[in-house]
C-alpha positions as CSV (number, residue, x, y, z in Angstrom):
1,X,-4.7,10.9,0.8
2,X,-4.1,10.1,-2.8
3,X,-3.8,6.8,-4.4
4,X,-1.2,5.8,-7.6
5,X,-2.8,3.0,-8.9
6,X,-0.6,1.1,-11.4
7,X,-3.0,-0.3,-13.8
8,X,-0.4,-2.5,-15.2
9,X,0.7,-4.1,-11.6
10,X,0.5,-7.7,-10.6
11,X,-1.0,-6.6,-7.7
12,X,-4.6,-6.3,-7.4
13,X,-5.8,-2.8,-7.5
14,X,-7.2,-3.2,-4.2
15,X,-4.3,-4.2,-2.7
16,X,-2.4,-1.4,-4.0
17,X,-5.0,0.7,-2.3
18,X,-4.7,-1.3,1.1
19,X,-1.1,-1.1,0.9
20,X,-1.3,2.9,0.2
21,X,-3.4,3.7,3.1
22,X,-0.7,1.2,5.2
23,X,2.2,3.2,3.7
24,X,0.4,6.7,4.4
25,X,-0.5,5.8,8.0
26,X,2.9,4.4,9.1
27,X,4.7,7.2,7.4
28,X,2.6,9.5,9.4
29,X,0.9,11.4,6.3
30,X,-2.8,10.2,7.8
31,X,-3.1,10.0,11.7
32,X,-6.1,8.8,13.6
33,X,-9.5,10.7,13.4
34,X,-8.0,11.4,9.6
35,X,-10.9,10.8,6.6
36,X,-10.3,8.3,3.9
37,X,-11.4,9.8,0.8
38,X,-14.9,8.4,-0.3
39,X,-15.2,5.2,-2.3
40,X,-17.0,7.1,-5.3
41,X,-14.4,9.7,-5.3
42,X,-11.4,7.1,-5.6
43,X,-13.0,5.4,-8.1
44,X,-14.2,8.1,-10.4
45,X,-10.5,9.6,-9.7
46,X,-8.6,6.4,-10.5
47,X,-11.3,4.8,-13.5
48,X,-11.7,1.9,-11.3
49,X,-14.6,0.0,-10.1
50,X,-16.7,1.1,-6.9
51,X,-16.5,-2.6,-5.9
52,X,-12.5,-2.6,-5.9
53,X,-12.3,0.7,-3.5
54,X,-14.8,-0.7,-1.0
55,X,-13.4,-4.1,-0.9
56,X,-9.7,-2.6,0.0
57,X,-12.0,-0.4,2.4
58,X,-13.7,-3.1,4.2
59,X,-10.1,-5.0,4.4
60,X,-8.8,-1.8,6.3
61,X,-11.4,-2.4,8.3
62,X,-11.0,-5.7,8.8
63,X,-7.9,-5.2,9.9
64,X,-8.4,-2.3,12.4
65,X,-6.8,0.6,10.2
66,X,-10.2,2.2,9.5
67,X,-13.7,2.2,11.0
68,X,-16.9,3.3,9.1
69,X,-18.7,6.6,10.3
70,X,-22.4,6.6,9.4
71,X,-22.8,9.6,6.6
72,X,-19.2,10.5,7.2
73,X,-17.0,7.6,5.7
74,X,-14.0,5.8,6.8
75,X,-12.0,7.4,9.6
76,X,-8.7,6.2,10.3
77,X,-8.5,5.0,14.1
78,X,-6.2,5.7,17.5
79,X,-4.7,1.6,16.7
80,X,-3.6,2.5,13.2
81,X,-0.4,4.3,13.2
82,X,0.8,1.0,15.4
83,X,-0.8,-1.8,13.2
84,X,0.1,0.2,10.3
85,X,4.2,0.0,11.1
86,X,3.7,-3.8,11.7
87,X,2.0,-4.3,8.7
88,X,4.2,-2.2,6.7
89,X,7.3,-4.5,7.2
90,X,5.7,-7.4,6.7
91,X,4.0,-6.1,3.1
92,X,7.8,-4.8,2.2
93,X,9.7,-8.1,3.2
94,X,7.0,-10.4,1.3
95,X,7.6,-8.6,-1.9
96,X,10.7,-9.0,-1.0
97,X,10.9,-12.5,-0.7
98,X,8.9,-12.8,-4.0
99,X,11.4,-11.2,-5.9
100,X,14.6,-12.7,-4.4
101,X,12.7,-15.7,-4.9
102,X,12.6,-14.9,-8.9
103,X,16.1,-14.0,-8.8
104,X,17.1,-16.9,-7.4
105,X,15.5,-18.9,-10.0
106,X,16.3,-17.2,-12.8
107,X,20.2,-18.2,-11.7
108,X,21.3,-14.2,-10.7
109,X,24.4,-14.6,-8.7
110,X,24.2,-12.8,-5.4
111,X,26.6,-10.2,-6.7
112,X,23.8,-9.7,-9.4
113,X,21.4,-8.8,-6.6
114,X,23.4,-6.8,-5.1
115,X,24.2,-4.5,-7.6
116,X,20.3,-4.4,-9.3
117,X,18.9,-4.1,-5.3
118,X,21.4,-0.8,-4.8
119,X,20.1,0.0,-8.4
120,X,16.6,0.2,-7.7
121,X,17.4,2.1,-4.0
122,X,19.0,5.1,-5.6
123,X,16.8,5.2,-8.6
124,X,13.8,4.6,-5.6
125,X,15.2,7.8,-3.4
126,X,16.1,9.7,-6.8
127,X,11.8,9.6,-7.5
128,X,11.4,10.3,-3.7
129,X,12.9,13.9,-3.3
């Protein structure tokens, strides 16, 4: 599994890296009994701190994506794929809510919305293929 970490994100780099792994497992690109790449790897890879790669770990874990092998690293569980789908929505329509949010306030009509949501789809599925 590789990571895109957007240095220049409001999101927290390990929440990027959470969110990732979420994204991966509910698309069905890492399946239970799958290998997480190790935490030095990710953060020699991505010129981040060890710290910020094992905290998004341990959150995966916390949430039952992930469970630590001794010696072997984290190993994505039977649960995942399930949790994952939930989890996936609810990450989506929050970021969602945050930017209709700042739409709203900045006084875009809905028509505005609209038109920079369809936008942002086609431009989205354009970087996709």
């Amino acid at each position: 599994m590789l990571f895109d970490i957007n240095a220049d994100s409001h999101i927290p780099k390990y929440e990027q890296i959470v969110s990732q792994v979420i994204f991966g497992v509910a698309a069905g690109s890492a399946g239970p009994g799958e290998m997480l790449p190790g935490v030095r790897e990710v953060a020699l890879r991505h010129v981040i701190n060890f710290n910020t790669v094992a905290k998004a770990y341990q959150e995966l874990e916390r949430q039952g994506v992930v469970i630590a092998r001794q010696g072997r690293g984290m190993e994505v569980t039977a649960e995942a794929p399930a949790v994952c789908r939930t989890r996936r929505k609810e990450i989506v329509q929050n970021r969602i809510r945050e930017a209709l949010r700042e739409a709203v306030y900045s006084a875009l009509t809905a028509e505005e919305v609209r038109k920079l949501v369809e936008e942002e789809l086609v431009r989205a599925n354009g970087k996709r293929r």
